[in-house]
C-alpha positions in Angstrom: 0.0 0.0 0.0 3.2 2.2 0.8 4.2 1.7 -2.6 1.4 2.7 -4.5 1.2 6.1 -2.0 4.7 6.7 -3.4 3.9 5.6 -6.7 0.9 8.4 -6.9 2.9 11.2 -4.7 5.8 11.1 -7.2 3.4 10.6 -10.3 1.6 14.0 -9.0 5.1 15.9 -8.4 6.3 14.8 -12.4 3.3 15.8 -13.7 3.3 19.4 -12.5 0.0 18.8 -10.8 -0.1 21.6 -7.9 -1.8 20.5 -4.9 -3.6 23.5 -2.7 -2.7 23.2 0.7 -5.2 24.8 3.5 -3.1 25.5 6.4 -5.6 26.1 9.4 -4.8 29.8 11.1 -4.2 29.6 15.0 -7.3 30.1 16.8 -7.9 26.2 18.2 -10.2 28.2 21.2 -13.1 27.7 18.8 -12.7 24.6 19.5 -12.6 24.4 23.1 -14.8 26.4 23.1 -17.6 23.9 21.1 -16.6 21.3 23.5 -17.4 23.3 26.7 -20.8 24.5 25.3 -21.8 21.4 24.7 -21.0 19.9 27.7 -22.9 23.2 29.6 -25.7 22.4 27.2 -25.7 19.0 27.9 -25.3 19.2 31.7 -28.7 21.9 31.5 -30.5 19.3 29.2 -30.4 16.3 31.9 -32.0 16.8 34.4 -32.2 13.8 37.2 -34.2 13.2 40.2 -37.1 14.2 38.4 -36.6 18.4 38.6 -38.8 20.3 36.3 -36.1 22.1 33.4 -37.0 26.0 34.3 -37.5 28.1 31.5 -34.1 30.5 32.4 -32.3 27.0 31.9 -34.5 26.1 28.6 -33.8 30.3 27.6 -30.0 28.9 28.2 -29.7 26.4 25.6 -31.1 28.1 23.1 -28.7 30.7 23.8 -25.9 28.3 23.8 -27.5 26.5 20.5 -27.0 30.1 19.3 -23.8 30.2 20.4 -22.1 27.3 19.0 -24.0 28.0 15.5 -22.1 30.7 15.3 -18.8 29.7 16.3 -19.6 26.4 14.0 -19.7 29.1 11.2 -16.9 30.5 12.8 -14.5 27.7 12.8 -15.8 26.6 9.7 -14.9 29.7 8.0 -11.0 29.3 9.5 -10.6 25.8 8.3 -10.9 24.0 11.2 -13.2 20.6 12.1 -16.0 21.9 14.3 -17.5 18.3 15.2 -14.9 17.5 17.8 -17.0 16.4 20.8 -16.1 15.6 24.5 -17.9 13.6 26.5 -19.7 14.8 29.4 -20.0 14.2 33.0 -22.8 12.3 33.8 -22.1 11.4 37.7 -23.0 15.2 38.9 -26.4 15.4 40.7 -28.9 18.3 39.4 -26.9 20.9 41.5 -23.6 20.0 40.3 -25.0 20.0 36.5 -26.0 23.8 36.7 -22.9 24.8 38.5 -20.5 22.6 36.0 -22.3 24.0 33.2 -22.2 27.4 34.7 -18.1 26.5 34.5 -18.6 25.9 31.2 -20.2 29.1 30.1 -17.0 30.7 31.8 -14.1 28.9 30.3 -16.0 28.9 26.8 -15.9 33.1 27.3 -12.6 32.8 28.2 -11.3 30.7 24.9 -13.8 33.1 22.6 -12.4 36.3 24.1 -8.9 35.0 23.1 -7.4 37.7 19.9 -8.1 36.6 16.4 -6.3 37.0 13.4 -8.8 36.8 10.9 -11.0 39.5 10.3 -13.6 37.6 8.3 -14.7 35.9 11.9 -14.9 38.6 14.2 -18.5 39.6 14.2 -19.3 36.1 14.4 -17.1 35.0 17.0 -18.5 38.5 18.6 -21.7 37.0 18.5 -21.1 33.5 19.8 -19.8 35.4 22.8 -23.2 37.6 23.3 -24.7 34.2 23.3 -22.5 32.9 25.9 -22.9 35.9 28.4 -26.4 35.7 27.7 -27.1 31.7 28.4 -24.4 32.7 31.8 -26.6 35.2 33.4 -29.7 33.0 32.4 -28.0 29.8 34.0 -27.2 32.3 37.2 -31.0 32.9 37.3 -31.8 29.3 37.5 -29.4 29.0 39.9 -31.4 31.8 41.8 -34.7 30.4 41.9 -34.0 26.9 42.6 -32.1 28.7 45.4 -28.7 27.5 45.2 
């Protein structure tokens, strides 16, 4: 199989074909980004012991749905693979879950707020993080009323 690789590599290079290569830029945040959001929106989607989702946490994820939407665009747009997931934490009791996804929303700010290089992403990297702040304060809310 090596052979034929070779064989097809150095056919390509004598026959003057040019081959384009997309170099990503350096922004892998997006990506860490995806991961954390949907781990938050995960962690605000299960609910266990039986505890009613409350509409700041339903506002949330569609806030974060908005979010990674755009910063799917977003990485799309700056060569990189957006479907990278990470699995999430399942063992956290109802609490936990709003506090780790709370977490989430943070360090997701964090890797969006992070300088880009390409101005063709800004606004929409601008509006993931709008998205994120939003679904934050809404996840604080919930966190509020269930009073903890």
């Amino acid at each position: 199989m090596k052979h034929w690789t070779l064989v097809l590599a150095a056919s390509l290079a004598l026959s003057g074909c040019a081959v384009e290569v997309v170099v990503p830029s350096h922004h892998p945040a997006y990506l860490h980004a995806l991961a954390d959001l949907r781990a938050a929106r995960w962690a605000l989607n299960h609910n266990p012991g039986g505890y009613a989702a409350i509409d700041d946490q339903t506002a949330a994820v569609a806030e974060i749905n908005a979010a990674i939407g755009a910063i799917k665009q977003a990485a799309f747009d700056d060569n990189k693979n957006p479907d990278t997931h990470a699995r999430a934490d399942e063992a956290l009791d109802y609490r936990g879950r709003l506090h780790r996804a709370l977490d989430l929303l943070n360090d997701a700010h964090r890797d969006l707020a992070q300088r880009e290089d390409n101005m063709d992403v800004i606004g929409l990297r601008n509006n993931s993080i709008e998205h994120v702040v939003s679904a934050a304060k809404l996840v604080k809310q919930s966190m509020y009323n269930a009073h903890f």
